[in-house]
C-alpha positions as CSV (number, residue, x, y, z in Angstrom):
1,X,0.2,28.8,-26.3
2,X,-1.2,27.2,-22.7
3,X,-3.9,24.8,-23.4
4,X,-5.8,23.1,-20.4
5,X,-8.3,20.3,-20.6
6,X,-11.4,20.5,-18.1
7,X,-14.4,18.1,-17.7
8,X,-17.9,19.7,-16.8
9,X,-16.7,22.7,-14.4
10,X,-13.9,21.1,-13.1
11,X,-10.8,23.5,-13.1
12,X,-8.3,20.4,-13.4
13,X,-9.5,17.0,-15.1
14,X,-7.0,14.7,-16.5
15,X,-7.3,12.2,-19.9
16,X,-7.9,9.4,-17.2
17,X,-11.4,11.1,-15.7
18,X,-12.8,11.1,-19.3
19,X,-12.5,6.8,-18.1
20,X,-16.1,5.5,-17.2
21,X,-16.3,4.5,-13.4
22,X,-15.2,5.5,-9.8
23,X,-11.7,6.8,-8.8
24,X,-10.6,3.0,-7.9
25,X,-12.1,2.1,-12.1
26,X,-10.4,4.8,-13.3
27,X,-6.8,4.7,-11.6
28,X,-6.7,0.9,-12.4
29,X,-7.9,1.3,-15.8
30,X,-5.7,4.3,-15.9
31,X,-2.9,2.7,-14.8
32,X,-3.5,-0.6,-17.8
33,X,-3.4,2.2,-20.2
34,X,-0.7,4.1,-19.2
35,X,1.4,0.7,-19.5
36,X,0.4,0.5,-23.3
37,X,1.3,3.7,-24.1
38,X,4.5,4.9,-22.3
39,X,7.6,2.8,-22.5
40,X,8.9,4.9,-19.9
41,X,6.0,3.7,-17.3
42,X,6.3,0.6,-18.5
43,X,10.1,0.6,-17.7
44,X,9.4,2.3,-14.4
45,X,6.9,-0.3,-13.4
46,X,9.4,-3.3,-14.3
47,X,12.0,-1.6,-12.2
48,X,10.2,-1.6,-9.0
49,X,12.5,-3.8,-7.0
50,X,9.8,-6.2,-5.6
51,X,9.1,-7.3,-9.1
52,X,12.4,-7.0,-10.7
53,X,13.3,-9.3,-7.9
54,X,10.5,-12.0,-8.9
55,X,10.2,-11.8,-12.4
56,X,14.2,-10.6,-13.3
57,X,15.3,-7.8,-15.7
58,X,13.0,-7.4,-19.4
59,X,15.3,-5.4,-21.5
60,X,11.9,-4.0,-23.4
61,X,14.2,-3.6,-27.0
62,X,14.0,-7.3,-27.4
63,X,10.3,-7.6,-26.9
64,X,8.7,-7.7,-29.9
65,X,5.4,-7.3,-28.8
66,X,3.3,-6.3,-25.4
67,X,-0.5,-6.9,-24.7
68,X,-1.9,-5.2,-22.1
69,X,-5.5,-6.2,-20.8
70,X,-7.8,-4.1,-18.3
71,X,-10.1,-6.2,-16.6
72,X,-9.9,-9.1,-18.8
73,X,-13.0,-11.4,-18.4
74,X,-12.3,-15.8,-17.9
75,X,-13.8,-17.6,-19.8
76,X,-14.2,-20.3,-16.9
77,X,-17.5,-21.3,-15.5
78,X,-17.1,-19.0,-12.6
79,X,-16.8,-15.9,-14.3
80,X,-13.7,-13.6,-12.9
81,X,-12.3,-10.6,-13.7
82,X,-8.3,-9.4,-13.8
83,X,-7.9,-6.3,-13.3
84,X,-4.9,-5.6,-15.4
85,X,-2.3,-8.2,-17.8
86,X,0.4,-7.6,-18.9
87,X,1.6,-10.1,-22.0
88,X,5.5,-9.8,-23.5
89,X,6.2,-11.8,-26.4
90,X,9.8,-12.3,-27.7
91,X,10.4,-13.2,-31.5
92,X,6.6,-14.2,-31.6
93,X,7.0,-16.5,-28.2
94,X,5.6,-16.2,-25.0
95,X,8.0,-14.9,-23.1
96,X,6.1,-13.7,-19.4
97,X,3.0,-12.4,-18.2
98,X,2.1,-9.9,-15.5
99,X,-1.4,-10.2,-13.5
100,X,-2.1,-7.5,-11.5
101,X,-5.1,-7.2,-9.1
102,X,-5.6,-3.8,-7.8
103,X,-7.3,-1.9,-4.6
104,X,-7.8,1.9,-4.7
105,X,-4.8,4.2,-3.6
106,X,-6.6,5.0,-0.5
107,X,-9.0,2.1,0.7
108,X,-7.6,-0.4,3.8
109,X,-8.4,-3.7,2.4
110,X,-7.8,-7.6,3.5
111,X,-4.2,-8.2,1.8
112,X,-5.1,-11.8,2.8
113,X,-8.5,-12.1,0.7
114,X,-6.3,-10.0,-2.6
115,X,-3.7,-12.7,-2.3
116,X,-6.1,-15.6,-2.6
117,X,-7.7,-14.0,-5.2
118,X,-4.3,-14.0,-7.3
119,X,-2.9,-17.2,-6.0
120,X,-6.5,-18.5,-7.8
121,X,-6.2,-17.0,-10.5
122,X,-2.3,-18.2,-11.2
123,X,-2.6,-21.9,-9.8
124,X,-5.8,-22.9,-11.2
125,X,-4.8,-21.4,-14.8
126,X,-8.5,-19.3,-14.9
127,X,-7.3,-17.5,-17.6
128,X,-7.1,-19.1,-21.1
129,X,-4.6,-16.4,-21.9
130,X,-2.5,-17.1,-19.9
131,X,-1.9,-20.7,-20.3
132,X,1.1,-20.6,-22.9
133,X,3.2,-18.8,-20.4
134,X,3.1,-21.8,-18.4
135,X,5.6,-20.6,-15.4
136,X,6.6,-17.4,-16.6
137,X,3.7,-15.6,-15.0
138,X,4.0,-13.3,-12.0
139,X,0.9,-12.1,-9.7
140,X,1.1,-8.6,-8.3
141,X,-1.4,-7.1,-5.7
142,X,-1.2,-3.6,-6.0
143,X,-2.8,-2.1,-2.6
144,X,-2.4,0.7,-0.3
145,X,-0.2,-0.8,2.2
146,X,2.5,-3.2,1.7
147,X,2.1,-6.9,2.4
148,X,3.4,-10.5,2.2
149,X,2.8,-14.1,0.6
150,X,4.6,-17.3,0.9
151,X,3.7,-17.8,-3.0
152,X,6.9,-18.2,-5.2
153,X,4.5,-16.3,-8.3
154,X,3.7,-13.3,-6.1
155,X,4.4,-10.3,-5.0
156,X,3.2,-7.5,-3.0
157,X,3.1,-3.5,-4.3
158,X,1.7,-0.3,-3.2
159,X,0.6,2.3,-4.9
160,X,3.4,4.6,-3.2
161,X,5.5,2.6,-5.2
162,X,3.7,3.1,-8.2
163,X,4.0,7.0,-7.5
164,X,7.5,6.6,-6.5
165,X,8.4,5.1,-9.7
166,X,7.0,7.3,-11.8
167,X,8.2,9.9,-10.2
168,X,12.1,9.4,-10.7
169,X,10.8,9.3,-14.2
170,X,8.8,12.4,-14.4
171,X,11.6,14.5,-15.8
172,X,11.8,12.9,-19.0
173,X,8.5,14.8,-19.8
174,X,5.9,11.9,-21.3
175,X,2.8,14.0,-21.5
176,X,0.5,10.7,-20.4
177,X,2.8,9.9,-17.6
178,X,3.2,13.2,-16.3
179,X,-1.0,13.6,-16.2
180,X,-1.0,10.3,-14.9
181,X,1.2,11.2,-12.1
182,X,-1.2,14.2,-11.4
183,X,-4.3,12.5,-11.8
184,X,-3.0,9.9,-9.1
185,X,-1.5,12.7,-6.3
186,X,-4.9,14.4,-6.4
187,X,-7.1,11.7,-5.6
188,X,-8.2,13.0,-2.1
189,X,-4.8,13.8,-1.3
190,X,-2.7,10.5,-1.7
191,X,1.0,10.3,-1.4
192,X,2.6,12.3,1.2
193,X,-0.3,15.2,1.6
194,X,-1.6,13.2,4.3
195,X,-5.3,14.1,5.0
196,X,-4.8,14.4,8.9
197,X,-1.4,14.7,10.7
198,X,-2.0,12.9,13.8
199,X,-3.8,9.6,14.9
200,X,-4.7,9.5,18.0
201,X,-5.4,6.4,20.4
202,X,-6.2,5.2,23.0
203,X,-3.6,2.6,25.2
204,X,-2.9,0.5,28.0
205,X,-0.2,0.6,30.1
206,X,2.1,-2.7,28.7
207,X,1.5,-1.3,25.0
208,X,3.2,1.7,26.0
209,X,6.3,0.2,26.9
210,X,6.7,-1.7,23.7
211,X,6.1,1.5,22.1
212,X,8.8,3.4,24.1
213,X,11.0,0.6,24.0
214,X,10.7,-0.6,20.3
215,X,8.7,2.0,18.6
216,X,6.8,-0.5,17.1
217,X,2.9,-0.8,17.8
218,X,0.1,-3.3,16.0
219,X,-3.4,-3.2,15.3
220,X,-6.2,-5.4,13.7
221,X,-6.4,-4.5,10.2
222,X,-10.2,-4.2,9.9
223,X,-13.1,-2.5,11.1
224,X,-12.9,0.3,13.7
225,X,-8.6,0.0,13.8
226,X,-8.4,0.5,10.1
227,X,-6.5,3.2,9.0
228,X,-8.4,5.1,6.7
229,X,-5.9,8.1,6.3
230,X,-2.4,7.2,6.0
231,X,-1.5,9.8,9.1
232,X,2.2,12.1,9.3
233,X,2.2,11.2,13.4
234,X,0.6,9.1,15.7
235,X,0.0,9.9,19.8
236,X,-1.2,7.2,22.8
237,X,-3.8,8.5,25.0
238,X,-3.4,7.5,28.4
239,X,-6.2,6.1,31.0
240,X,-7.5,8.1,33.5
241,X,-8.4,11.2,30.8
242,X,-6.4,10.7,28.1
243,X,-3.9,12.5,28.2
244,X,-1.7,13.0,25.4
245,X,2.6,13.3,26.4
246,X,4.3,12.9,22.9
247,X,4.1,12.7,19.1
248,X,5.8,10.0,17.4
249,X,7.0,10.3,13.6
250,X,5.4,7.6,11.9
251,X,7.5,5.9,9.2
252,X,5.9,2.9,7.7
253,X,2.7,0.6,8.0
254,X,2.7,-2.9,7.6
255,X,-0.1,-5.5,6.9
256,X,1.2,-8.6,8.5
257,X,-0.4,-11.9,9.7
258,X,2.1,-12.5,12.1
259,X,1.5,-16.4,11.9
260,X,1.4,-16.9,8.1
261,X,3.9,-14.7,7.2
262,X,6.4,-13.6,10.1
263,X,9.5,-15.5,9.0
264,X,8.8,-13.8,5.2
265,X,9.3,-10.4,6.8
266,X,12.4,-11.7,8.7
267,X,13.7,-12.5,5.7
268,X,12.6,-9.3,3.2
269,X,15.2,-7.4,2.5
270,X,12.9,-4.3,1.2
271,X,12.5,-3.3,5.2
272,X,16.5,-2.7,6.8
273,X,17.8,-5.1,9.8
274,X,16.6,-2.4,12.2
275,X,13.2,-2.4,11.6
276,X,12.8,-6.3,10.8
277,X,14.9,-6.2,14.4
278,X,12.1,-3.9,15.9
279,X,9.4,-6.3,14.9
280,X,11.3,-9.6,16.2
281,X,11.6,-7.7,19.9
282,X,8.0,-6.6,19.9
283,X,6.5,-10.0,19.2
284,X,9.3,-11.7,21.9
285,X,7.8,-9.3,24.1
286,X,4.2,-9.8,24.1
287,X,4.8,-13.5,23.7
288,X,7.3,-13.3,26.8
289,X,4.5,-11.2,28.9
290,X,2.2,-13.4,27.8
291,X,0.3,-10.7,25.9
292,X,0.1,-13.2,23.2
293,X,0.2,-17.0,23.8
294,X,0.7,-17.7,20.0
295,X,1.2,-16.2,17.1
296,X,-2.0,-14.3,15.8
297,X,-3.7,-15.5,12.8
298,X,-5.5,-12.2,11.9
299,X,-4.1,-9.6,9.7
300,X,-2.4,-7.2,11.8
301,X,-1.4,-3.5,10.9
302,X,2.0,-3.1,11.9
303,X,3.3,0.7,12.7
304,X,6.8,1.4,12.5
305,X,8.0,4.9,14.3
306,X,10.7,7.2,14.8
307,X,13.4,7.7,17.1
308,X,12.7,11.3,17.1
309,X,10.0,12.4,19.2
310,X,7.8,15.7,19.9
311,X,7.1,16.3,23.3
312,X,3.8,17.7,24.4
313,X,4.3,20.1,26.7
314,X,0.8,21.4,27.3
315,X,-0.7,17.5,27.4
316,X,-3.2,17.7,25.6
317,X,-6.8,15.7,26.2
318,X,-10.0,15.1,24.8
319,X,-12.2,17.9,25.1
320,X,-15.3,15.6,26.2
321,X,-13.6,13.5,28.4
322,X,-14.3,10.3,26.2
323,X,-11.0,8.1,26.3
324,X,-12.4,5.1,24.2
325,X,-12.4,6.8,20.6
326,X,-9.8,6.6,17.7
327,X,-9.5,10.1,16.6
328,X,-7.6,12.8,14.1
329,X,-6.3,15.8,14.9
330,X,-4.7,18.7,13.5
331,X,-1.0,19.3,14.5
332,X,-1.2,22.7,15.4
333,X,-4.2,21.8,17.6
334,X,-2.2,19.3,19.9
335,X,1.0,21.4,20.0
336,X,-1.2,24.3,21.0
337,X,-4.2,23.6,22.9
338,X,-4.8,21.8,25.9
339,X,-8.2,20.0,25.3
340,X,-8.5,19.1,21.8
């Protein structure tokens, strides 16, 4: 017998919609109670490299007990709120504690204003909770692009790590993972069903030689530049029309403050010697062309891009003639079409 669960009309609804809240409450709760429940998440979470790396290997058979909190409350003056904490006890004792403040799966956010948040939280000992785990506790910011911190109790996830980790785990069939799994690939289309296939922008003349050169190109990581749809391929318009000449693969973004944190990513193992190498000859560059005279001390997103690219052979251009707009377009449209 097939049975199927749906809230109000909806033809597909999860446990985690029956959770009170917006789709940024309700994964992060989610997520909190999924962690109580499954020993398999759990395990999956732990062996995300980033914080297997910081916090070391918790064979889960000698715990004896696990607390999980969702957005416990401090009992400070200023009154804050964690999003998720996780509490492991071994033969009664404190043994480590996880705090993990969240950002939805597909909002842009400041990495830089989540990381202070943590580092406050951790430093300043805000939660009474936490206080008998002394300096066994590990701060995670869990956001939809990966990012750095100088701070020895913290580390940076996304949630395409969360996805990718319960994924590899998915065949073991644990009826709450496996609907948490859904519930989190269908939240307008997260994961690898990107929303649009190409961003399009426009570029001037020395940012197109880094690109060609490097593959590497940077942005400010707020208002208009954000990325608000994680795209499949990104295309430079040039001046003069905008004209549109190739489509490059787009592999991973990075959040970066290059003058905080630059010598961090030079050293992070997660990314490989070739891109870390890619980044180190775009910022020589601009600093060598004077582009840059320092460092810059805003939050930067970073764009690392394939080797392979797609010529367009029809050169596509804006339709209206406007060159000064950050667009998405359809892939078919730009290798078929001529204005766009």
């Amino acid at each position: 017998m097939r049975n199927s669960f749906r809230l109000y009309s909806s033809m597909n609804s999860s446990y985690f919609d029956l959770i009170s809240g917006d789709k940024e409450t309700q994964q992060t709760k989610g997520l909190g109670l999924l962690l109580s429940k499954s020993q398999t998440a759990l395990k999956a979470f732990l062996d995300i490299n980033s914080i297997k790396s910081k916090i070391g290997e918790i064979d889960l058979k000698s715990i004896s007990r696990v607390i999980v909190n969702c957005e416990l409350i401090s009992n400070s003056l200023n009154k804050y709120r964690a999003d998720i904490v996780l509490r492991f006890y071994k033969d009664g004792q404190p043994f480590k504690a996880i705090l993990i403040e969240a950002k939805s799966i597909n909002k842009g956010t400041s990495v830089y204003d989540t990381n202070k948040q943590i580092e406050n939280y951790i430093e300043n000992e805000v939660f009474q909770e936490l206080k008998v785990f002394r300096n066994n506790s590990l701060g995670v910011t869990l956001t939809k692009l990966p990012s750095y911190t100088k701070h020895a109790s913290l580390v940076s996830i996304t949630w395409e790590d969360i996805i990718s980790a319960f994924y590899e785990v998915l065949p073991k069939q644990n009826t709450l993972l496996d609907d948490y799994f859904s519930f989190l690939t269908n939240i307008n289309g997260t994961m690898k069903f990107y929303e649009k296939e190409v961003f399009s922008i426009p570029t001037a003349k020395w940012s197109e030689q880094a690109i060609d050169e490097l593959k590497v190109y940077e942005c400010p990581n707020d208002g208009k530049y954000l990325i608000k749809h994680k795209p499949l391929y990104i295309t430079f318009r040039k001046s003069g029309g905008g004209e549109m000449d190739k489509l490059f693969k787009v592999e991973e973004i990075i959040i970066l403050n290059f003058y905080d944190d630059f010598e961090t990513f030079m050293k992070d193992e997660n990314y490989s010697v070739n891109y870390r190498d890619r980044v180190k000859g775009y910022v020589d560059y601009l600093l060598e062309n004077k582009i840059w005279v320092e460092l810059p001390k805003d939050e930067k997103q970073v764009f690392i891009l394939s080797d392979n690219v797609i010529e367009l052979k029809n050169r596509p251009r804006p339709k209206n003639g406007n060159n000064s707009f950050r667009a998405y377009y359809e892939l078919a449209d730009l290798l078929n079409k001529e204005l766009v």
